[in-house]
N, C-alpha and C positions, 0 to 999 in steps of 0.2 A: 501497500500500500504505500514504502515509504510512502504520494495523494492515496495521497493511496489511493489506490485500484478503486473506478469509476467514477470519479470526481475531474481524472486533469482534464477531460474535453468541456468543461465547464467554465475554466482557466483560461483558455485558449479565447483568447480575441478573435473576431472573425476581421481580418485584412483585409476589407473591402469598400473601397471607396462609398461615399454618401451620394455621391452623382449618378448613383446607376441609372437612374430613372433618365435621367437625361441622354446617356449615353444611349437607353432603349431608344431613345426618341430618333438621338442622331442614327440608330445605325438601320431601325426598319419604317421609322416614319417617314422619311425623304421621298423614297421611291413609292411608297404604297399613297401616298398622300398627291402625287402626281398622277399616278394611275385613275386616282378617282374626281381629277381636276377637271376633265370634259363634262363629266357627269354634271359637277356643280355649275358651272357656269351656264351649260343648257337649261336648267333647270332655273325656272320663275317663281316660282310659288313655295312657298317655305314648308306649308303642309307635304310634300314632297320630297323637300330634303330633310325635312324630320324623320320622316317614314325611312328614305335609305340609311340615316344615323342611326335609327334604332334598327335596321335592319342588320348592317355591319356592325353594332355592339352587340345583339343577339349572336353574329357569328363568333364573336371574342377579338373582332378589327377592331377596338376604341381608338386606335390611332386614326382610322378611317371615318370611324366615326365624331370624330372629335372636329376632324376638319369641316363635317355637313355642319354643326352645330356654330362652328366657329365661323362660319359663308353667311348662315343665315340672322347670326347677331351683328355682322360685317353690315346687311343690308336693310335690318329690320332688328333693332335694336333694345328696343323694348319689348318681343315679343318674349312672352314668361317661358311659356314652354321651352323657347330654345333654350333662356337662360338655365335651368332648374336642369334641363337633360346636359347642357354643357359643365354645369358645376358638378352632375354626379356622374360624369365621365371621366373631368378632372381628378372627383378623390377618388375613383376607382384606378386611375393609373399611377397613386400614390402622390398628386401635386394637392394633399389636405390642406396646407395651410392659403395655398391661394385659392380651393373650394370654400374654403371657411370665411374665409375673408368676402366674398363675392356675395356668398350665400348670408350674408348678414342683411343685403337688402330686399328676401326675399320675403312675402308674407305670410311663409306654413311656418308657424314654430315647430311643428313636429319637424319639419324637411331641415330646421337648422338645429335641431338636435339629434339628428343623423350625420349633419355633417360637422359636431362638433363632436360624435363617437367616430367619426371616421378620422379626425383630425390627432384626438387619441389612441387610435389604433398604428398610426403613423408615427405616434411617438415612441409604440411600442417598438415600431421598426430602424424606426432612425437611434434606438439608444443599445440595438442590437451592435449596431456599428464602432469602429474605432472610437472609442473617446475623446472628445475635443482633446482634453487636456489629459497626459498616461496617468500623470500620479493622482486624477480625481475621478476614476472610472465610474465612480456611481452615480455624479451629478445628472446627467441626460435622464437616466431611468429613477433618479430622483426626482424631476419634475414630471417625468409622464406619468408615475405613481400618484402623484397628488393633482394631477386632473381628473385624472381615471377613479380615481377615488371621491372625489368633489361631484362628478356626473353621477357614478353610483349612487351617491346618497342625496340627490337634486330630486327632493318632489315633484317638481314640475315636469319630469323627465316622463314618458310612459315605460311601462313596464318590458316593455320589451328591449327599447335602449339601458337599462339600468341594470336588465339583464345581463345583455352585451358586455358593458363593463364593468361586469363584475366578472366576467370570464377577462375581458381584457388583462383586467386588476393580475388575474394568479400571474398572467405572463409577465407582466412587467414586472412582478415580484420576484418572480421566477429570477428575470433578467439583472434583477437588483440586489440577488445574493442574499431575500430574504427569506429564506428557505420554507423557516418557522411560521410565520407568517400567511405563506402560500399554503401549509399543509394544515393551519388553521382554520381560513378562509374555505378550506376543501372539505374539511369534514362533516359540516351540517352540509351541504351539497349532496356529499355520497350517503346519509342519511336522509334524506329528502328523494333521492330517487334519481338524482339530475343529469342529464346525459351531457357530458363536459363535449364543446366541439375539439377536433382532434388537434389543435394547436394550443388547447387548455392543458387538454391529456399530457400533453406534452412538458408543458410547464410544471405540473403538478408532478410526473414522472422525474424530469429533474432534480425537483426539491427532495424530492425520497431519496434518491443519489446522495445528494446534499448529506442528508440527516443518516445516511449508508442502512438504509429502505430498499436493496436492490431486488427481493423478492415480492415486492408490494408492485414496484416499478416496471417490471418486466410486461403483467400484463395491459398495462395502459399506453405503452412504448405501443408493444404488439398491435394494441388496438386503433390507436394514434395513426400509425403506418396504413393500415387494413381500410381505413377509411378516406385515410389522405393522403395515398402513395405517391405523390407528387407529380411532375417537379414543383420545388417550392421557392418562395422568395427568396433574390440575392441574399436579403440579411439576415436570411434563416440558416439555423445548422440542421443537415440532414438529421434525421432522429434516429435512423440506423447506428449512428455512429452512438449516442445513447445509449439505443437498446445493445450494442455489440459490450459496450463498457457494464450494464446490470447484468447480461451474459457471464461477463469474466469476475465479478464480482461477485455472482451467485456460484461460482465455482463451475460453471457451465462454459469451459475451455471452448470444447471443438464450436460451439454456437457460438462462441462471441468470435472465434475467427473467421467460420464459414462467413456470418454477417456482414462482416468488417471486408473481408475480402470479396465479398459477394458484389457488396457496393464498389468497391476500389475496380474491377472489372467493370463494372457495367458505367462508369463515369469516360466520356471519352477524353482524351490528354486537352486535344486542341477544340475548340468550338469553330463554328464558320455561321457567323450573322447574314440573313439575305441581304444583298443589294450592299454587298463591304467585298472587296479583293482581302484574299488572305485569312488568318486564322487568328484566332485570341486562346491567351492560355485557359484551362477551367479550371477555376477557382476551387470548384468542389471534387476534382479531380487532385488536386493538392491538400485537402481537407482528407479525403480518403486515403491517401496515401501515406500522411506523416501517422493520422492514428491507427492506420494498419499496423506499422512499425510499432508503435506503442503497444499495443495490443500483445506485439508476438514479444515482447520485449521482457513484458508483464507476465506472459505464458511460458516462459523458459526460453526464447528463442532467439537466444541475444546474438547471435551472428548475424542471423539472418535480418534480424532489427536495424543492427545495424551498417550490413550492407545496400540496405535498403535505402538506410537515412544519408549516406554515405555517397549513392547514386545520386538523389533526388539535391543534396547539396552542391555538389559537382553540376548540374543541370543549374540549379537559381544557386550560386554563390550569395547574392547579397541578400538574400531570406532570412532574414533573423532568426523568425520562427524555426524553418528548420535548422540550424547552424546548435539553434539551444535542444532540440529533440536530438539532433545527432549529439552532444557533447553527453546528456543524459544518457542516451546508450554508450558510448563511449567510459562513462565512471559506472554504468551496470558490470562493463566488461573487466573492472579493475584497472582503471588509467584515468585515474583521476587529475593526475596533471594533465594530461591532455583535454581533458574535460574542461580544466580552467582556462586553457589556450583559447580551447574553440569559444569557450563562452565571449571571455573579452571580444575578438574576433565580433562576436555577434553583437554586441555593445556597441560598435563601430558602425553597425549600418542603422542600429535602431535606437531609439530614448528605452532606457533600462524601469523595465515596469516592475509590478510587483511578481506577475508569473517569476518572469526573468532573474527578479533577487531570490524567490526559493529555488530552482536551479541554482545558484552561486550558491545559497545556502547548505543543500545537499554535498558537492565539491566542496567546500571548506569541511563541513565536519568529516569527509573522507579523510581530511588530512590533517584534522586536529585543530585545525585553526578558529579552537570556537569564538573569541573575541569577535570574527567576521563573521559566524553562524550568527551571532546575536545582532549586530549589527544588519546583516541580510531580513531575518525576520522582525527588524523594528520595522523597517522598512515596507515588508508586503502587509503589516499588521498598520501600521498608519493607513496605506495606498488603497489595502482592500480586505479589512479586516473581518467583514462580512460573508467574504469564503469559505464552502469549507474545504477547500484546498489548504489555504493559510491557516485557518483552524486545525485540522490533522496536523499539519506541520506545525504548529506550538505546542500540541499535543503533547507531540511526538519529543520535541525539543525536551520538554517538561520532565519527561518519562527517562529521557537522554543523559539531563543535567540531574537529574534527582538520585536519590537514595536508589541502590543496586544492591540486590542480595543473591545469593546463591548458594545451594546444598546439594551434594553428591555423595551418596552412600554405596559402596559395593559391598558386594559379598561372595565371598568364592567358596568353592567346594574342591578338593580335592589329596594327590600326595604329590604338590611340587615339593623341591629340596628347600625353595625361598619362603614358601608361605605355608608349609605343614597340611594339614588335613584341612582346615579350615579357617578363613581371615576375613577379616572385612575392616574397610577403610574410611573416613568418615572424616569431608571435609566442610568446612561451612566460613563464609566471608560475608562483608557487611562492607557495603563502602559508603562515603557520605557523599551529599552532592557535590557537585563541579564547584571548586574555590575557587574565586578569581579567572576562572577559563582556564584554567591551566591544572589545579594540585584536585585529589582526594585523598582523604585518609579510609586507612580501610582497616576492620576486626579481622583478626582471624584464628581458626581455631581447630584442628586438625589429630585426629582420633584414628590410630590402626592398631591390627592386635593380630594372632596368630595364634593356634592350637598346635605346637609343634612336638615330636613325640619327647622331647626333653622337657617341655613344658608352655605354661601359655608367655606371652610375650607380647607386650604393646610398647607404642609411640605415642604420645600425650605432647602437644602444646600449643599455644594461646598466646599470642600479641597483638600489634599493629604493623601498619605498613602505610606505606605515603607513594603517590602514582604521579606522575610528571605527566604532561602531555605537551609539545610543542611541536611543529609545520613539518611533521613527515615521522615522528621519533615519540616513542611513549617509554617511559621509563620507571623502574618501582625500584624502592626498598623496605624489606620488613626485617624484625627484630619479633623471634619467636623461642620464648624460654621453654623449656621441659619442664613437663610438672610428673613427670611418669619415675620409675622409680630402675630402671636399667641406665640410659647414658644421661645423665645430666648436664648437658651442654647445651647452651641457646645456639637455635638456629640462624645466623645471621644472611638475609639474601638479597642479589639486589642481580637487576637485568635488565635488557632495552630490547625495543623493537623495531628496527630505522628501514622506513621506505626509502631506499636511496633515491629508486625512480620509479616507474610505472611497470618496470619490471622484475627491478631486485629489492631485494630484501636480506637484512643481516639480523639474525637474535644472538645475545648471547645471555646465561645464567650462569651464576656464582651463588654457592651455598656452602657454609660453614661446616653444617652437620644437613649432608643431603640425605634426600627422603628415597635414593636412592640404593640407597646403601642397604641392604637384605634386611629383612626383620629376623631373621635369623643370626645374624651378626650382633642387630640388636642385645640380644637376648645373653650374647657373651661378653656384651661392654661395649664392643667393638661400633664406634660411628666412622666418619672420615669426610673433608670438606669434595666438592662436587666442581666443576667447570664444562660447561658444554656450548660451539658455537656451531651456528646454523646458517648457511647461504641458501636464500631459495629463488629461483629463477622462475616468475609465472611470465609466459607470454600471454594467455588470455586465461577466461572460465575454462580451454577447451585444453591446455597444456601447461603442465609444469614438471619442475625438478628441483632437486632437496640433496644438497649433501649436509651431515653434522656429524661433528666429531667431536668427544668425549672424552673428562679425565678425572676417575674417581680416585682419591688419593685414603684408603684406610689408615683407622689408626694402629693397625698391626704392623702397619709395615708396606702393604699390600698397595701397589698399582694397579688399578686399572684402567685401559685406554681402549679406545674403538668407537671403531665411524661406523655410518648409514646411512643410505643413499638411495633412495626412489626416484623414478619418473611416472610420471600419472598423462595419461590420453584419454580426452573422451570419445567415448564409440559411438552413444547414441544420444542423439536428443528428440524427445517427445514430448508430447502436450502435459506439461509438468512433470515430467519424467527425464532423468539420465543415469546412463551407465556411463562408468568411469574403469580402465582398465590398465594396467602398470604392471612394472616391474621394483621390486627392491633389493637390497644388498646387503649384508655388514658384515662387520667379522669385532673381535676385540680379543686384547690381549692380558694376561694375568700376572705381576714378577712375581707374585707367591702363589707355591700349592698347599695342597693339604691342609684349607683353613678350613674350621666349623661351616662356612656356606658355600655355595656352590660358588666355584671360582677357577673356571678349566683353563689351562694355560695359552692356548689359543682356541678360538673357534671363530666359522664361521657363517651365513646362513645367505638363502635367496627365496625367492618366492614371486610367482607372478600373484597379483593382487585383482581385484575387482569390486566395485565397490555401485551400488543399485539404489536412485534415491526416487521415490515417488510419492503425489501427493491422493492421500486416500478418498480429504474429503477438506471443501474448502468452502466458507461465506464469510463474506467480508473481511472483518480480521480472525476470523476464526478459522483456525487449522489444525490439519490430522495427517501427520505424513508420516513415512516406514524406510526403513533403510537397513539396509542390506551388507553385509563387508564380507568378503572369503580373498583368503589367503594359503597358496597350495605351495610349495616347495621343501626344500630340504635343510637340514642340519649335520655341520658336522665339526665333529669334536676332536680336537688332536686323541693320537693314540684311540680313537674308534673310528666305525665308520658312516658313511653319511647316510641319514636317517631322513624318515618321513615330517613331514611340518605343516600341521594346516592348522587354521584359525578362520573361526568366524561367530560372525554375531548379528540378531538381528534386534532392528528396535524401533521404537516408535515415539513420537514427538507429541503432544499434544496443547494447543496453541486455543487458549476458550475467547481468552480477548488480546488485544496487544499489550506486549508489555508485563503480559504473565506466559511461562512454559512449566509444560510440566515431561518428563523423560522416562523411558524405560528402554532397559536392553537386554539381553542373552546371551551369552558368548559360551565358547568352548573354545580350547585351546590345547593342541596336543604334538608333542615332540619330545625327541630322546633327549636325556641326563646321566652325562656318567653311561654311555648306553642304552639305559633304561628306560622304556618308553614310561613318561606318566601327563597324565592330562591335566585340566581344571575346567571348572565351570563357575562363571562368574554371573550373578544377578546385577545389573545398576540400573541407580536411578538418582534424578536428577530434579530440580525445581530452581527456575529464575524468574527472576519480580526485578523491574526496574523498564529497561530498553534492551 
């Protein structure tokens, strides 16, 4: 959701000039309007050119019609009827305000409180469009609100106009971000029986969006479409692209793509106007296309996302719009800097609106940079606070910067040499909010034990820890005393994590008394401080590679050293579904034998891996997903031979709202020791509260 999922086509301004109406004029009124020029000039008697005006507006010419209307007030000026059929010609072809204007000297009050619902209706259209001004997007559909709602509640109005706008009313609420409000206005309505026209449905379908209603919305989308499958006004958004977004919100994958895609084909690239040489781009053929992307982006299928956006940039370089939808698939894929690149880039051809500062916003917090997360969301919360785009994302921020908890318990079964017949591990953290954008301090407090046949044996301890965060680099240190009654040594650890770039990565850990060090060892005194660094090379979601290398230093005397090395490919991607499939390596080395814990003087291991992640069940922010891990290869121990190695585990996620998880798994794990084949079998489980 980061909009989460169904909301951004809400976001999305529609780029479309205020002049269409004109541009209609210029491009099919010229020619059709001369075609019908003989007609008028033979023609004497006005009852006649009325007749062909309404004739040609019955067929859907109002352009043709407009010219009989406009010949015969040329020659006979005062005649009402022309007047009256020219003014409702006018606000049928969207020119309301000069309808309204005219029709002020007309004498039907009813006929100028049509043409002062149509003049509202006009407003509704005109505040669909760009905003005069970016950082005040609400002003326009703030005054169409308050006429629309002035005529609503005008007794002198008839019922049938006050009807009108009162359906007007949801839209422009709709269009003014006031979600609450629309679905207020709605509810004695759908108690009442009311049959909302399908550009209400539509409005009211949104707000559910809005308030993340996407199974309420779906069937009024549906119904919306089924009645009024267009084409529809320039300043309108297709409602497909709606219904394709409650689709994927409802967890209804393949539906919201079929949709999304469905429309993206049937939109043609170029339009060709009669009586114009040449072609013009289509607008709604650009609207299908950037949220197709989105869509598949949202659905797992971030290559494809964004080779798409990737195309469609390359074709309109100075598109804002798109330049900001590609930089967002770009920080999905892990390249977050590039993400920031493209964005500025986009900055340059357009005024930085509010959409535009949550995109910056998302890229900063990829990189830590919250001082400019917060700064980003004062900004879309001033400009368009009324979203709930902007809204999710303060949310979200909230949940970000706030109080983080986390619990993990395992428990295993078996006869390893490290962990006895039976152990279980048991760790739990508490961090406090974001300080200053940069620091938290964190609890923590960590419990392992072991039924070993010399006896039981645990690890006990409890302190704090302080987390860094600065522009590519997170850093911690904790201070964790022993309260257990074997090594009494405080833990001291401290380690980083540095995006060097959009492809590397460096970790390294340092631990005083590492938790690596066998519980077995434990149990004879025996701790030893820990060192391990990490290089990992992602080029995308779709490849990476990992080497790290290790150096546990006991306190018998005892070195330990040894690397590990994977590469991970993805095989498949599907509609919320991938498989992932690799290889790995390691090997490590012992200077001492013969200690209490296992500790073979050399070994080494491989294993191709695979690893299965899918999503079971999905609305809104609610989710249920399973995952899969197996690992098949072999083991082999100096002085024996090499032996069978598999491991796997399955488990499952459970996600009720955002911001809470809950975890469980299975594993098994089985390979020789010292020869000896033995296995284990581990239960975990998991719970996190925060972001």
């Amino acid at each position: 959701m980061s909009l989460k999922q169904g909301q951004k086509f809400r976001v999305q301004r529609l780029r479309q000039a205020k002049t269409a109406l004109f541009v209609f004029l210029a491009l099919y009124g010229v020619g059709d309007a001369a075609l019908a020029q003989s007609a008028i000039q033979s023609a004497t008697d006005p009852a006649n050119l009325l007749a062909m005006a309404r004739k040609e507006r019955a067929a859907g010419h109002r352009i043709e019609a407009l010219s009989y209307t406009q010949d015969v007030l040329a020659r006979w000026p005062d005649n009402l009827e022309a007047r009256e059929l020219n003014i409702q010609i006018l606000s049928e072809l969207g020119a309301a305000a000069r309808a309204k204007e005219l029709g002020a000297s007309l004498p039907d009050a009813a006929q100028k409180m049509r043409l002062a619902a149509d003049y509202d209706a006009h407003e509704v259209r005109w505040a669909r469009g760009e905003p005069v001004n970016p950082h005040r997007p609400y002003d326009e559909a703030d005054k169409a609100a308050a006429d629309i709602e002035k005529l609503a509640d005008d007794p002198t109005a008839s019922a049938d106009i006050r009807e009108r706008a009162r359906m007007d009313l949801l839209a422009v609420l709709d269009q003014d971000d006031r979600a609450k409000e629309v679905l207020g206005d709605y509810a004695p309505m759908k108690k009442r029986g009311v049959q909302l026209p399908a550009y209400a449905e539509e409005a009211v379908a949104d707000a559910m969006m809005q308030e993340h209603d996407a199974r309420d919305a779906i069937p009024l989308y549906e119904d919306s479409i089924r009645r009024d499958p267009g084409p529809y006004d320039p300043s309108q958004t297709d409602p497909r692209i709606g219904l394709a977004y409650a689709y994927l919100a409802a967890g209804r994958t393949h539906d919201a793509l079929k949709t999304i895609n469905d429309l993206d084909k049937r939109e043609p690239k170029w339009l060709h106007p009669r009586d114009v040489k040449g072609a013009k781009e289509n607008q709604r053929k650009v609207d299908a296309d950037t949220n197709a992307a989105s869509i598949e982006q949202d659905a797992g299928y971030l290559r494809d996302s964004y080779n798409h956006l990737s195309a469609l940039s390359a074709e309109a370089p100075a598109n804002a719009d798109i330049r900001r939808e590609l930089a967002m698939a770009e920080l999905a894929r892990g390249w977050p800097r590039r993400a920031m690149e493209t964005l500025k880039v986009a900055d340059t051809y357009d005024e930085r609106d509010a959409a535009a500062a949550l995109d910056q916003a998302e890229a900063h917090r990829a990189m830590y940079d919250y001082a400019d997360v917060e700064a980003d969301l004062a900004q879309a919360q001033r400009e368009a606070g009324r979203s709930g785009r902007v809204q999710d994302a303060q949310a979200a921020w909230q949940r970000d910067s706030g109080w983080q908890f986390d619990i993990s318990h395992d428990n295993g079964w078996g006869n390893s040499p490290d962990y006895g017949d039976r152990d279980q591990e048991t760790e739990a953290s508490l961090a406090s909010p974001l300080l200053e954008n940069h620091w938290r301090v964190v609890a923590l407090a960590q419990y392992a034990s072991a039924s070993l046949p010399e006896g039981d044996v645990s690890r006990e301890r409890a302190g704090l820890g302080v987390q860094a965060f600065f522009h590519g680099i997170e850093l911690y240190a904790q201070a964790l005393p022993a309260i257990d009654n074997f090594v009494r040594r405080t833990d001291f650890t401290a380690g980083f994590n540095w995006s060097l770039n959009d492809q590397w990565t460096w970790s390294t850990d340092w631990s005083s008394a590492s938790n690596d060090v066998p519980l077995r060892a434990q149990y004879y005194g025996i701790t030893g401080d820990g060192l391990s660094t990490a290089v990992q090379w992602r080029a995308s979601e779709l490849t990476s590679a990992r080497l790290a290398v290790y150096r546990d230093r006991f306190t018998d005397g005892n070195l330990r050293e040894g690397w590990l090395a994977d590469f991970v490919q993805r095989l498949h991607t599907g509609e919320n579904l991938t498989w992932d499939g690799g290889v790995e390596i390691g090997g490590s080395h012992n200077s001492e034998v013969d200690r209490p814990y296992f500790n073979p003087s050399e070994d080494r291991s491989y294993a191709l891996t695979s690893v299965f992640q899918n999503t079971l069940n999905q609305y809104e922010d609610r989710s249920w997903t399973e995952r899969v891990d197996l690992a098949v290869g072999g083991y082999a121990e100096r002085n024996y031979s090499t032996g069978l190695l598999v491991s796997a585990r399955y488990g499952q996620i459970y996600q009720p709202r955002a911001g809470l998880r809950f975890g469980w798994g299975l594993a098994w794990h089985y390979q020789p020791y010292d020869g000896r084949y033995e296995s284990r079998v581990v239960l975990d489980l998991t719970m996190h509260w925060g972001e």
